[in-house]
N, C-alpha and C positions, 0 to 999 in steps of 0.2 A: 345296702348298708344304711343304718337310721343312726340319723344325728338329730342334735335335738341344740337348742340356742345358739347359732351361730352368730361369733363376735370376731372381732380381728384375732384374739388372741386362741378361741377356739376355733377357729377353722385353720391357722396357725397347726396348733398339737393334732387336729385330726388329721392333717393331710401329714404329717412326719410318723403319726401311729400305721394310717394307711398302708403309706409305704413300707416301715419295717416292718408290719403285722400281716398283712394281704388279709386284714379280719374278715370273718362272716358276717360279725357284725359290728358294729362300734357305737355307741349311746355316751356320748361326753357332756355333762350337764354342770353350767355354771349356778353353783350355788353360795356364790357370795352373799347374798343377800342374808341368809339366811345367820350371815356371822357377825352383821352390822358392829362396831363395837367392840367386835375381838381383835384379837394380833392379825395382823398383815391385813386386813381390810385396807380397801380402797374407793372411795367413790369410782362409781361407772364400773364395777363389778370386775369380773376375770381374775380371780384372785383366789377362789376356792371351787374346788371341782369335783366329781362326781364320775368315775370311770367304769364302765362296763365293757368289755372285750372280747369276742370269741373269735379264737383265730387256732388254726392247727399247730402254727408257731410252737403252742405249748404243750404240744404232746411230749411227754417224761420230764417235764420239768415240775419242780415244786412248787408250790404258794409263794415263795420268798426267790427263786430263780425269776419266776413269774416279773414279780413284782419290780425287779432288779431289771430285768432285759428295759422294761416300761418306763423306767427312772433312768436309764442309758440314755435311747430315743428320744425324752424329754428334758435330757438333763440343763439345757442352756433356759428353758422355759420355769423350771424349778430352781435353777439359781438365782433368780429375779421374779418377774412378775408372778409368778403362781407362788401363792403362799400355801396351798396344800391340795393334796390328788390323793381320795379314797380309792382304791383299785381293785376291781372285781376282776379278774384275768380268768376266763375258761375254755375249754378245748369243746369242739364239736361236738364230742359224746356227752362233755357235762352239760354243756345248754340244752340238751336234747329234752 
């Protein structure tokens, strides 16, 4: 599994993704920086993030089931410190 910027708060969401996903793969990228200046920034970053997922989990579910199961999983993490998670969610066959 490839993760990529491990911070308190990302290795936090990876290891609660881990668990409920059993992903193939998981690529969680803080991209605070990149929002300097906008809403919910924070110095020392973990505030905006970047989600890639492949897990069988989502075999027959939709885009928006998808994305729903992921906002469950994280939900204590997005009521607070995480001020936004773009979410790529796909099945085996579509990372293929």
């Amino acid at each position: 599994m490839k993760v990529k910027n491990m911070g308190m708060m990302t290795d936090q969401m990876r290891g609660k993704l881990a668990t409920a996903l059993s992903p193939q793969s998981l690529d969680l990228v803080d991209e605070s920086e990149k929002h300097r200046g906008h809403a919910g920034y924070r110095d020392g970053g973990e505030s905006h993030f970047r989600l890639t997922v492949v897990s069988a989990v989502f075999e027959g579910l939709s885009r928006l089931e998808r994305q729903r199961r992921i906002n469950e999983v994280l939900a204590e993490e997005l009521a607070g410190p995480v001020h936004a998670l773009s979410i790529r969610a796909l099945t085996p066959g579509e990372a293929a």
